[in-house]
C-alpha positions in Angstrom: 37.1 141.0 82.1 35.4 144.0 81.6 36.7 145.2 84.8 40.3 144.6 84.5 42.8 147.2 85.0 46.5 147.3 85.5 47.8 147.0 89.1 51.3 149.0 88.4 51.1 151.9 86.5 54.0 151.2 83.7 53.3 151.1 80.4 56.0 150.8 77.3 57.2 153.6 74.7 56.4 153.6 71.1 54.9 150.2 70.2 53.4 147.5 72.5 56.4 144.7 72.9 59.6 143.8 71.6 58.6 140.8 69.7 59.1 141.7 66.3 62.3 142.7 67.1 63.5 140.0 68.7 62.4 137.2 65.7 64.5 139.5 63.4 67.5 139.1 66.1 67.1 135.8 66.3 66.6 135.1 62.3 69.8 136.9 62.2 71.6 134.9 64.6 70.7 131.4 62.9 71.8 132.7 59.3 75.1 134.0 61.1 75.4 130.8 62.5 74.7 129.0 59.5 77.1 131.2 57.7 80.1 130.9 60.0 79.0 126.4 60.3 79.2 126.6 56.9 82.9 128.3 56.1 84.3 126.2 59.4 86.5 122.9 57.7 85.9 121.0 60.5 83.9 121.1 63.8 87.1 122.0 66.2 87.3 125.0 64.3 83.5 125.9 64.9 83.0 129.6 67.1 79.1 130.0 67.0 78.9 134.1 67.0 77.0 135.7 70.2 73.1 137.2 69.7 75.5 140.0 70.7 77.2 140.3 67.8 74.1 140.1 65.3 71.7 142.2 66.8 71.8 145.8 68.3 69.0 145.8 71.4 68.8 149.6 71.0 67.3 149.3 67.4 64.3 147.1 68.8 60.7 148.4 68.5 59.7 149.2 71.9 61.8 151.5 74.1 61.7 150.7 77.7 59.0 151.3 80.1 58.1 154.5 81.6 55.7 155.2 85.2 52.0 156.8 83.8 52.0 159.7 86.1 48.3 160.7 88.2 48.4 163.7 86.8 48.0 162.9 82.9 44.3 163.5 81.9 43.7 160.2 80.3 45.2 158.4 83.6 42.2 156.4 83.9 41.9 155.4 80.6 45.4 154.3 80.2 44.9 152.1 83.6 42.5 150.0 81.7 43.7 146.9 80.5 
């Protein structure tokens, strides 16, 4: 593997995936829906709230992707997996 390298040049901004973000959504979302189980009297009244409505994607870690242009001086370098 010594020879790998990427075969599209895109790489993401500011941190390397949107993981932790998303398990904080997601924790979030089941204490929201615990909450809102919890103050329902009976099950017909039950309105799970949306990820939506929990979580703001634009406060995630990582902020999109971006191209890595032939022209940056460490091109080869970030081309290496």
């Amino acid at each position: 593997m010594s020879r790998s390298y990427r075969h599209s040049p895109f790489m993401g901004h500011c941190s390397h995936s949107d993981k932790p973000g998303k398990i904080l959504a997601n924790r979030a979302l089941r204490a929201a829906t615990r909450q809102a189980f919890s103050d329902c009297r009976d099950f017909d009244d039950f309105i799970a709230p949306l990820l939506r409505e929990v979580s703001n994607v634009w406060s995630f870690p990582k902020d999109g992707k971006g191209r890595i242009k032939k022209s940056w001086p460490d091109y080869a370098k970030y081309m290496r997996k």
